[in-house]
C-alpha positions as CSV (number, residue, x, y, z in Angstrom):
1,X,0.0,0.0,0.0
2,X,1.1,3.5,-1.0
3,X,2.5,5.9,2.1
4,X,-0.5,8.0,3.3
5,X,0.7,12.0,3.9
6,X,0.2,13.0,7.8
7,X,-3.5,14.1,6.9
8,X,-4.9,11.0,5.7
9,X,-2.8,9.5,8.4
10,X,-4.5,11.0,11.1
11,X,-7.9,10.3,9.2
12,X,-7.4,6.7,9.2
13,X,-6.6,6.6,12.6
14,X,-9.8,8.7,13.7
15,X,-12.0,6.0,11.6
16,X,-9.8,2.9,13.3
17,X,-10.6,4.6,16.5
18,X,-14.3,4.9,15.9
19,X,-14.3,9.0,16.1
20,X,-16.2,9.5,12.9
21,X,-19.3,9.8,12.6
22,X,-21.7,9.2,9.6
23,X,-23.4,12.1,7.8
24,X,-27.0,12.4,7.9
25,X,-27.6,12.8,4.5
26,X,-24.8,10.5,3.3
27,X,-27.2,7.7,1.5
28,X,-28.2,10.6,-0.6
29,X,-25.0,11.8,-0.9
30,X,-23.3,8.8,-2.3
31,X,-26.5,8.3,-4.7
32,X,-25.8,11.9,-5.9
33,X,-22.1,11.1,-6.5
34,X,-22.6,7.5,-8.4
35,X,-25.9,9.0,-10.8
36,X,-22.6,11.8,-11.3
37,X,-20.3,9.1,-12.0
38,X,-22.1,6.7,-14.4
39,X,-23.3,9.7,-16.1
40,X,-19.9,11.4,-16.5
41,X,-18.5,8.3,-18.2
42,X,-21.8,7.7,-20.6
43,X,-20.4,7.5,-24.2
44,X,-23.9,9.2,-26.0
45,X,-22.6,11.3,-28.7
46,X,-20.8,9.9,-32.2
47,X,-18.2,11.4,-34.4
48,X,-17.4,10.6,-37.8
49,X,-14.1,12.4,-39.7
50,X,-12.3,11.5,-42.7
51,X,-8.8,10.0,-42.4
52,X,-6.0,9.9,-44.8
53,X,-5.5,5.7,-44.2
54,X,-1.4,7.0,-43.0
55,X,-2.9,9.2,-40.0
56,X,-5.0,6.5,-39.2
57,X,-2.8,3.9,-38.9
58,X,-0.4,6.5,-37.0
59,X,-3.0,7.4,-34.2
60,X,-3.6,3.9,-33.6
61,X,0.0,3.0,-33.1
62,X,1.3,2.7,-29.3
63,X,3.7,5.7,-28.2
């Protein structure tokens, strides 16, 4: 697992401890941030362009 900075440190240790404390509205909240999520990453709009077949075969080759 990746080093955690002081911050998220002390966060973790607080939730270990039991020191936080839900948010009243977090069912809503996460609900809110997954309808967000799905919806940012929705592919729902098409392009077509015209390619010389060289750039094509260019922009499909791996860096």
């Amino acid at each position: 697992m990746s080093q955690l900075h002081r911050d998220e440190q002390e966060i973790r240790g607080a939730f270990e401890a039991g020191l936080l404390q839900q948010a009243p509205d977090s069912d809503k909240r996460q609900a809110r941030h997954q309808h967000s999520a799905v919806a940012m990453c929705r592919k729902d709009a098409r392009i077509n362009i015209r390619l010389a077949s060289k750039n094509l075969r260019d922009l499909r080759e791996d860096p």
